[in-house]
N, C-alpha and C positions, 0 to 999 in steps of 0.2 A: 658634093664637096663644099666647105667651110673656110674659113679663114680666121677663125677665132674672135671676129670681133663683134662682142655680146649685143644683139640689138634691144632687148629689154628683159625684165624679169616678170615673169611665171610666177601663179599661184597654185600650186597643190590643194585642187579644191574637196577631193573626193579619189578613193583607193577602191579598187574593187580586185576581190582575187577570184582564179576561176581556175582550176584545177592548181599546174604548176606555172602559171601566170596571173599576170599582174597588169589590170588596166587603172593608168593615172588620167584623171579629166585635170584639164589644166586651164586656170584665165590667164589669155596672155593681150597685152592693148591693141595687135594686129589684129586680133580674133576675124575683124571682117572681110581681111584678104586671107586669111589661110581657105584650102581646098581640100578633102578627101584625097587620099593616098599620096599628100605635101610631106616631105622628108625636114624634120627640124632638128637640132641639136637643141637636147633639153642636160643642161650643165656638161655638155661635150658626150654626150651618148646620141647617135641618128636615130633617131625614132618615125613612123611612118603616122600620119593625123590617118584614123579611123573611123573618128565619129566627129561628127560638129551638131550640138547641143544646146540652145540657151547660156549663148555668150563662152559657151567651154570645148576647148577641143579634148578629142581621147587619141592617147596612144598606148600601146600595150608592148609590155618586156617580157619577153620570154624567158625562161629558165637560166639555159644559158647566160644571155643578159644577164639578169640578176646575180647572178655568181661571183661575173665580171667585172661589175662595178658596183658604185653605192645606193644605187635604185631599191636594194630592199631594205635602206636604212630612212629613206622619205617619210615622211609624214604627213599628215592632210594638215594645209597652214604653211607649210613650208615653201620656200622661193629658188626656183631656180634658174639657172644662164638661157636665153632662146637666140638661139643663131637661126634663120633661114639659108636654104641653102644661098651658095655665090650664082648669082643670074650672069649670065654673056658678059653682059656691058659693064659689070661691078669691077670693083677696084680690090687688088689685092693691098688690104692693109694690113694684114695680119701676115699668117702663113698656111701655108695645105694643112687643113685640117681635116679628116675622113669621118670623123665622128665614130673609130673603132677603137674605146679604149681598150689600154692596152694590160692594164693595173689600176689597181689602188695605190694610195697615199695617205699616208698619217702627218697630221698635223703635229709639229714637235715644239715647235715656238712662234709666238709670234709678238714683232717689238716694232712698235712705233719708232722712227727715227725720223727727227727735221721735218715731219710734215710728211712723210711716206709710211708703207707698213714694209716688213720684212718676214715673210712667209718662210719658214725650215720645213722641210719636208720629209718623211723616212718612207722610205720602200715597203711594201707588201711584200714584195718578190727582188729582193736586191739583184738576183743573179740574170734578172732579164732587165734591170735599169737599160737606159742607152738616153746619157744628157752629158753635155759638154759644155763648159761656161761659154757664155755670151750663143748659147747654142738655141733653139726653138724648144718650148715644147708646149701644149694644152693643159691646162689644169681646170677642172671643170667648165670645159670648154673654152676659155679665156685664152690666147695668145701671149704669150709673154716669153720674156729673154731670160734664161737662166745666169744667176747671179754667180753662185758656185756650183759645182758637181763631185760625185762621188758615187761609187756604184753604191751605197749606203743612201744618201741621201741627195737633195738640190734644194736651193732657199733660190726665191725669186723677190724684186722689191715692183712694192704695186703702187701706184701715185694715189694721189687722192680722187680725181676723176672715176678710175674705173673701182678702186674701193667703192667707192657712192653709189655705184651702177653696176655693180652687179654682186654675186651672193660673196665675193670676200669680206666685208662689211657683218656678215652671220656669221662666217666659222668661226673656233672656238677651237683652242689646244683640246686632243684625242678625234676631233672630226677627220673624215675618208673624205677624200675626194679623188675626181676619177681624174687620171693623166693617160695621157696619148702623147707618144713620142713622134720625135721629129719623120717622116714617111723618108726625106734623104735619106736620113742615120740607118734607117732601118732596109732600105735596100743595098746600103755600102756594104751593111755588116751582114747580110745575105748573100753577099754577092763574094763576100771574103768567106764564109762557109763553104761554099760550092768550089771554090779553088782549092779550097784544103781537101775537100773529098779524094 
């Protein structure tokens, strides 16, 4: 489990494919507490460290994965969010994060205002959105308050802190990135399914 709040960024140092998967070697600056079979969120996707290598760890995405979010769109060079899991004694400063996105996101605008960014955002799959203003949700792995909603779209505003610190600072209007919806939202609206059966 997560909390969305990015402890540093990841270098994509190296891609290797291997039938219908995909292992990323990654430098990240904890490199020397990470462990074999350690659960990280690399831009809000859980990924399992499999290999520790000369300063790099490996994790590998499976099929599925790949489908799911924007891991087949990485590049060797590119940077992404690392969350470690939340230990006992950690603070929740974010919100439950599972690290199972849920969709994609298309980047639609993006405008600097007063010293903040303002991220729009458009759906992959509009008809499974589930975001509510002032509501949680993960955007490549990041915590943040949704600004507006719409089963169409959600705009979030990012200060300039976590802009500096982590991969918002990179996107670029037509970039994917992965969202994971609030786990509340998504049990309320299960739990209203099952009434209606």
């Amino acid at each position: 489990m997560f909390t969305g709040i990015i402890e540093a960024l990841g270098r994509i140092e190296r891609i290797e494919e291997e039938e219908t998967n995909k292992h990323y070697w990654v430098s990240a600056p904890f490199f020397s507490e990470l462990k074999i079979d350690q659960s990280v969120a690399h831009n809000g996707v859980c990924l399992t460290v499999v290999d520790l290598v000369n300063g790099l760890h490996k994790v590998t995405a499976i099929d599925e994965t790949l489908k799911k979010t924007s891991l087949n769109e990485w590049v060797e060079g590119a940077y992404v969010n690392l969350e470690r899991c939340l230990s006992a004694s950690g603070r929740f400063d974010g919100h439950i994060v599972q690290g199972h996105v849920d969709q994609t996101a298309k980047v639609e605008s993006i405008e600097e205002v007063g010293g903040s960014w303002n991220f729009r955002l458009e759906f992959d799959q509009p008809e499974n959105a589930l975001v509510v203003s002032k509501g949680s949700i993960s955007i490549n792995g990041v915590s943040l308050t949704v600004v507006e909603a719409s089963q169409q779209f959600c705009s979030v505003s990012i200060i300039p802190f976590t802009y500096e610190h982590t991969t918002f600072k990179h996107l670029k209007v037509g970039d994917r990135v992965n969202i994971e919806f609030d786990i509340l939202g998504k049990y309320v609206l299960e739990a209203q399914r099952r009434m209606q059966v």
